[in-house]
ROSE-4610 file (N, C-alpha, C; in Angstrom, 1 decimal, always signed):
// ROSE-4610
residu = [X/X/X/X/X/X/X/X/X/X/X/X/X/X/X/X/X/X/X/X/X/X/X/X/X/X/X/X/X/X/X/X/X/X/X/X/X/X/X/X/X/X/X/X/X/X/X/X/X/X/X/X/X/X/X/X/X/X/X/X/X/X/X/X/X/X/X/X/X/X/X/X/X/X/X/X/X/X/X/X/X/X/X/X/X/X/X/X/X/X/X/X/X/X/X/X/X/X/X/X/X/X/X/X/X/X/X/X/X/X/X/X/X/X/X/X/X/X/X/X/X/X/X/X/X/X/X/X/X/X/X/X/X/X/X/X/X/X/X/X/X/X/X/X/X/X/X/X/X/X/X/X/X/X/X/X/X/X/X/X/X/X/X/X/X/X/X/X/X/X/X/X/X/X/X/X/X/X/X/X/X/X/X/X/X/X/X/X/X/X/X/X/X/X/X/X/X/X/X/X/X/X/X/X/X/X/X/X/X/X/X/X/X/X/X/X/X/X/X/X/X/X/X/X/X/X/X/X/X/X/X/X/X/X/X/X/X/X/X/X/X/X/X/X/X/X/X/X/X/X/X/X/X/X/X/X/X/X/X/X/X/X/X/X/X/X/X/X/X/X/X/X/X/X/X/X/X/X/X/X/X/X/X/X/X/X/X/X/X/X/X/X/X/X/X/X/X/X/X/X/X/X/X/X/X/X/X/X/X/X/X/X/X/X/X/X/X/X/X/X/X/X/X/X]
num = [1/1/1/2/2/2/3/3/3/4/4/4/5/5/5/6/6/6/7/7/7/8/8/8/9/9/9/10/10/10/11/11/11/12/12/12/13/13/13/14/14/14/15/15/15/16/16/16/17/17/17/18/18/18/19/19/19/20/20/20/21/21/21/22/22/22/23/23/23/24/24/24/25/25/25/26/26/26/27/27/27/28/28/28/29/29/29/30/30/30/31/31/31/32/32/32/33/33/33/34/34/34/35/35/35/36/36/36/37/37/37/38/38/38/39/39/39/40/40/40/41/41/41/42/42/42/43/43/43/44/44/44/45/45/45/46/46/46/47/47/47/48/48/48/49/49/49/50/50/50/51/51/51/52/52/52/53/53/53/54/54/54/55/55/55/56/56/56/57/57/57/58/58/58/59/59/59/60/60/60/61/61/61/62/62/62/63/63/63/64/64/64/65/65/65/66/66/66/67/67/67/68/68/68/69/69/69/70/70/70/71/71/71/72/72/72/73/73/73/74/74/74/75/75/75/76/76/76/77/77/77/78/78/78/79/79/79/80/80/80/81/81/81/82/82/82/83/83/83/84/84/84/85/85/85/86/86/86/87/87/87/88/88/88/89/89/89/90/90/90/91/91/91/92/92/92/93/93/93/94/94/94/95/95/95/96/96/96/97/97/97/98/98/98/99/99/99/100/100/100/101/101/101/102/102/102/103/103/103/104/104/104/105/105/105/106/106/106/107/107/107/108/108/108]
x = [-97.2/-97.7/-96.7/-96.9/-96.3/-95.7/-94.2/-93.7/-94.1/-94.3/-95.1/-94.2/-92.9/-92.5/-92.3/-92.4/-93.1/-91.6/-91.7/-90.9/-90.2/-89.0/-88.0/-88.1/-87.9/-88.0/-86.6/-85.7/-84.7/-83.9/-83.5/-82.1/-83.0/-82.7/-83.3/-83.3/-82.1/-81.5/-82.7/-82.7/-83.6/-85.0/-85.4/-86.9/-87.4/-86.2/-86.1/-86.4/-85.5/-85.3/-87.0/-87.0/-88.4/-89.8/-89.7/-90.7/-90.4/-89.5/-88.8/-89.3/-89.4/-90.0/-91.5/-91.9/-93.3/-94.4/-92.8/-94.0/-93.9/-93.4/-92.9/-93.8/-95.5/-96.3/-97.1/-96.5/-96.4/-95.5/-94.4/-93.4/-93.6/-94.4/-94.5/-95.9/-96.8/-98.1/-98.3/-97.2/-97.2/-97.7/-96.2/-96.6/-97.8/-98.2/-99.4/-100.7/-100.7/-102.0/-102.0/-100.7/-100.5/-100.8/-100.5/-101.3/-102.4/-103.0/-104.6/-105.6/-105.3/-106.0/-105.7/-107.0/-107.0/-106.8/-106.0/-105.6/-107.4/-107.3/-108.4/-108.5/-107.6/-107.9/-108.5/-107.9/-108.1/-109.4/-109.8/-111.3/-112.5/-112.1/-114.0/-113.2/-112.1/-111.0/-111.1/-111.1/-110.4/-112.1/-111.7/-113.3/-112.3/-112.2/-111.7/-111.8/-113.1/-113.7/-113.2/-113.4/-112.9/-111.0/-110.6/-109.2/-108.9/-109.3/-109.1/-109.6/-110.4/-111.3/-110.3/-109.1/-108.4/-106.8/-106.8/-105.6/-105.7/-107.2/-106.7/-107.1/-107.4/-107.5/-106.2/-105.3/-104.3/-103.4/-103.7/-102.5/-103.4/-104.6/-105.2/-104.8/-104.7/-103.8/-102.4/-101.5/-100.6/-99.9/-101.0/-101.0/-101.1/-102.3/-102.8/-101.9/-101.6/-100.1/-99.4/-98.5/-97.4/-97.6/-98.8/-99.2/-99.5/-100.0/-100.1/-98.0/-97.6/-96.0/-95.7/-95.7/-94.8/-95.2/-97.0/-97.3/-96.9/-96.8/-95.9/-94.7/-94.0/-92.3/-92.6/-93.0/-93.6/-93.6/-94.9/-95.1/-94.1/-93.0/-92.6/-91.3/-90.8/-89.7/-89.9/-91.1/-91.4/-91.7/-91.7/-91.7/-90.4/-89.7/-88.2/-87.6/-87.8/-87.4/-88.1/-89.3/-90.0/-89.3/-89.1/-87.9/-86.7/-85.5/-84.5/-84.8/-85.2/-85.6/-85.7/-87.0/-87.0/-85.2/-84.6/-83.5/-82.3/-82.8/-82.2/-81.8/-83.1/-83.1/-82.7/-82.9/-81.7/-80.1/-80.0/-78.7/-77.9/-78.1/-77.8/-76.2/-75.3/-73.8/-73.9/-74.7/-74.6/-74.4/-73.1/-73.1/-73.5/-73.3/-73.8/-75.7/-76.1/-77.5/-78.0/-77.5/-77.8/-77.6/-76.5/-76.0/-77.2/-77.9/-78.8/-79.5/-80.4/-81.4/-81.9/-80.5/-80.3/-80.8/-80.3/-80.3/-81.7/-82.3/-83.7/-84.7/-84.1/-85.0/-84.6/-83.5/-83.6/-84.3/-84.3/-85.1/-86.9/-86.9/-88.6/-88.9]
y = [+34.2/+35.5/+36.5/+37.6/+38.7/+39.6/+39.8/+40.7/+42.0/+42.6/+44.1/+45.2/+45.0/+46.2/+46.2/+47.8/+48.0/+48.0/+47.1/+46.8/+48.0/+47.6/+49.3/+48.6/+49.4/+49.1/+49.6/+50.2/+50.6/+49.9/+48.6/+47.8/+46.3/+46.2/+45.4/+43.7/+43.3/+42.0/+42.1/+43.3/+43.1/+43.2/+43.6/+43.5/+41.6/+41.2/+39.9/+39.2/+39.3/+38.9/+39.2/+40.1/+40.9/+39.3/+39.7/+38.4/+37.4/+37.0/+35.3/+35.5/+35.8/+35.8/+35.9/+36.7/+36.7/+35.2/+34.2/+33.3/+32.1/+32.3/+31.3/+30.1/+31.2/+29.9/+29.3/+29.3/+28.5/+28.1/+28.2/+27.1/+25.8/+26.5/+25.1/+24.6/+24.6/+24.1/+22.9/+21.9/+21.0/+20.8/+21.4/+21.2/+22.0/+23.0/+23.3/+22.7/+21.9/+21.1/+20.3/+19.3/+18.3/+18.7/+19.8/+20.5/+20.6/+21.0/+21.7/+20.9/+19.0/+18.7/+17.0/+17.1/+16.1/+14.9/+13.9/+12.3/+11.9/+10.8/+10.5/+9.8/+10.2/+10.4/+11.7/+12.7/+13.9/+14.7/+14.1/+14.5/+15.0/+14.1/+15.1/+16.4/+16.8/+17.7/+18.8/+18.8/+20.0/+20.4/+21.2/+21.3/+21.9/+20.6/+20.9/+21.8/+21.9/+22.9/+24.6/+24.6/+25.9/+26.1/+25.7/+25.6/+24.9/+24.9/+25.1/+26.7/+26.9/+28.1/+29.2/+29.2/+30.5/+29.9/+28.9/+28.7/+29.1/+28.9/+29.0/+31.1/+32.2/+33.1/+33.6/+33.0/+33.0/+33.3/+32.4/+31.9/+33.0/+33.7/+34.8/+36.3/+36.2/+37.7/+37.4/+36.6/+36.5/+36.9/+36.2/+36.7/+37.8/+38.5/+39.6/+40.4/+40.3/+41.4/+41.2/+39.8/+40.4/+41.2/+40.7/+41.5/+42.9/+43.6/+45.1/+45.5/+44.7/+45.2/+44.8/+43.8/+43.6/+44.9/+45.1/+46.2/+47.4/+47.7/+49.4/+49.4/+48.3/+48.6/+48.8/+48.2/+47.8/+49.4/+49.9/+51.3/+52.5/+52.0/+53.4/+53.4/+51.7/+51.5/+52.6/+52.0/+52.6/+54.1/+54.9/+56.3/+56.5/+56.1/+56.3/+56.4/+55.3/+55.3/+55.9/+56.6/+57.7/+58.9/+59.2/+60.4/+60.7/+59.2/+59.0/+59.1/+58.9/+58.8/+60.2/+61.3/+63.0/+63.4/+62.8/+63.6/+63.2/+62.1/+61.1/+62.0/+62.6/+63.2/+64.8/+65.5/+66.6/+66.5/+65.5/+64.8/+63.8/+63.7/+62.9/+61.9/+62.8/+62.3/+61.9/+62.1/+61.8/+60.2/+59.8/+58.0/+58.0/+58.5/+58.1/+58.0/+59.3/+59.1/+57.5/+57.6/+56.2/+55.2/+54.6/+53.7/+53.7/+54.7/+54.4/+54.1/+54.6/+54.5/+52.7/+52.1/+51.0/+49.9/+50.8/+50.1/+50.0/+51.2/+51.1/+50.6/+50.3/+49.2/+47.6/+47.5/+46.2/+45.7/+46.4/+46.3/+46.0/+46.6/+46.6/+45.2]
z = [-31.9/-31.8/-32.3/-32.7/-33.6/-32.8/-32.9/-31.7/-31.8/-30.4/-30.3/-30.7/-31.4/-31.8/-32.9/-33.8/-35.3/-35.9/-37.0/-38.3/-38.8/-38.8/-39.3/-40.9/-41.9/-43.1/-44.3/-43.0/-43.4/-43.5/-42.5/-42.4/-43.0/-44.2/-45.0/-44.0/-43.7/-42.6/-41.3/-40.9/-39.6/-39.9/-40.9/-41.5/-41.8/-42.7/-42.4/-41.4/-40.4/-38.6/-38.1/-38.8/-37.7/-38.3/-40.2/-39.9/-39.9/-39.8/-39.4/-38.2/-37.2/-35.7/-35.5/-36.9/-37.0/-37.5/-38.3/-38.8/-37.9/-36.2/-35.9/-35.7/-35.7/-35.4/-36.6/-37.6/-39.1/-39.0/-38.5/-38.7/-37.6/-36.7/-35.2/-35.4/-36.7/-37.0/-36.4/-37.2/-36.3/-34.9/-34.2/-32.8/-32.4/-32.6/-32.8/-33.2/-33.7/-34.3/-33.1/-33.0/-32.3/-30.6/-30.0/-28.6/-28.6/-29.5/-29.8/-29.9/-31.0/-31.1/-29.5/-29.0/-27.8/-28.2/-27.4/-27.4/-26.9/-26.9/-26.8/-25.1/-24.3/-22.9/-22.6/-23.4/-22.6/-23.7/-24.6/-25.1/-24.3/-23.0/-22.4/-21.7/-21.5/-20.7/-21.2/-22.4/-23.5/-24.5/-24.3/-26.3/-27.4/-27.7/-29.3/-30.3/-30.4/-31.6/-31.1/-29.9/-29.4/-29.2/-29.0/-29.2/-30.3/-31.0/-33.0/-33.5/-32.9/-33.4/-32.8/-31.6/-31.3/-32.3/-32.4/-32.8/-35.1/-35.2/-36.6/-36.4/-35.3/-35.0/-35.3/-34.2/-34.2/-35.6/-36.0/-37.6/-38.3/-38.3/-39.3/-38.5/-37.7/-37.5/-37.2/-37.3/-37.6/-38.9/-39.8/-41.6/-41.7/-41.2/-41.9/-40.9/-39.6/-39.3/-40.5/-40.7/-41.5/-42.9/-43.7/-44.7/-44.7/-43.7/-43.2/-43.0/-42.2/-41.8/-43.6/-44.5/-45.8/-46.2/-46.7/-48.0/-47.5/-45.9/-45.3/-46.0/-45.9/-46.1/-47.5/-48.6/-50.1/-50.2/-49.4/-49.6/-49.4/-48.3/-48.0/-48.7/-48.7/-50.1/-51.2/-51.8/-53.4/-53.0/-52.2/-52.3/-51.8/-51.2/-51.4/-52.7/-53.6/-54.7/-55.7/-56.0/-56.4/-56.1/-55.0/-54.8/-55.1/-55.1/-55.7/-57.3/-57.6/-59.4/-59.5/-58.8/-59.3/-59.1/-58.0/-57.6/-59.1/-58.9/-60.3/-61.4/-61.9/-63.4/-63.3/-61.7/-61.8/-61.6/-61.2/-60.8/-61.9/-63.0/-63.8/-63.4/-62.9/-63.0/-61.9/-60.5/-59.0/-59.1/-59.0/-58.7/-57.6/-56.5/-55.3/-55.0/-55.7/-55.7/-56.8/-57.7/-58.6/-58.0/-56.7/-56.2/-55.7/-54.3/-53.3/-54.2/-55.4/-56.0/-56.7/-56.8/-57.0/-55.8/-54.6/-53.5/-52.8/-53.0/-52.7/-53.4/-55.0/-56.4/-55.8/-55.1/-54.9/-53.4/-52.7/-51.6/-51.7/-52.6/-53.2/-53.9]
């Protein structure tokens, strides 16, 4: 499941951290498949089809969270750097504005 607090898009490391935590239940598929789908004791116990049906739920708002949290950062990146660039061209000698401007092209 996708932790309930919203993605900073400033500290590039913890944006990382944030979806490394987000894809944990793609990384435990396995053990996931392997819980979900029943041994053949516990078949009349469990309904299959329905606990496949919240688990592949699961793994699609999992995706489509982190794709809504990637294309935010995507978006508010590249208007950072849309602004750095106008300040860019009145600023021509500013190394420090060029530095960040660098720094927010590689982020993106």
């Amino acid at each position: 499941a996708a932790p309930s607090g919203a993605a900073s898009c400033e500290d590039f490391a913890e944006f990382q951290e944030f979806l490394r935590v987000m894809r944990t239940i793609d990384d435990r598929i396995v053990h996931e498949l392997n819980t979900t789908i029943p041994t053949a004791s516990f078949v009349g116990k469990i309904d299959a089809s329905q606990t496949c049906k919240e688990l592949y739920q699961s793994l699609m708002d999992a995706h489509t969270s982190r794709e809504r949290i990637i294309k935010n950062c995507i978006a508010q990146t590249s208007s950072v750097v849309k602004t750095l660039r106008e300040e860019r061209e009145k600023a021509q000698d500013n190394i420090a504005l060029l530095k960040q401007l660098r720094k927010e092209q590689t982020k993106v």
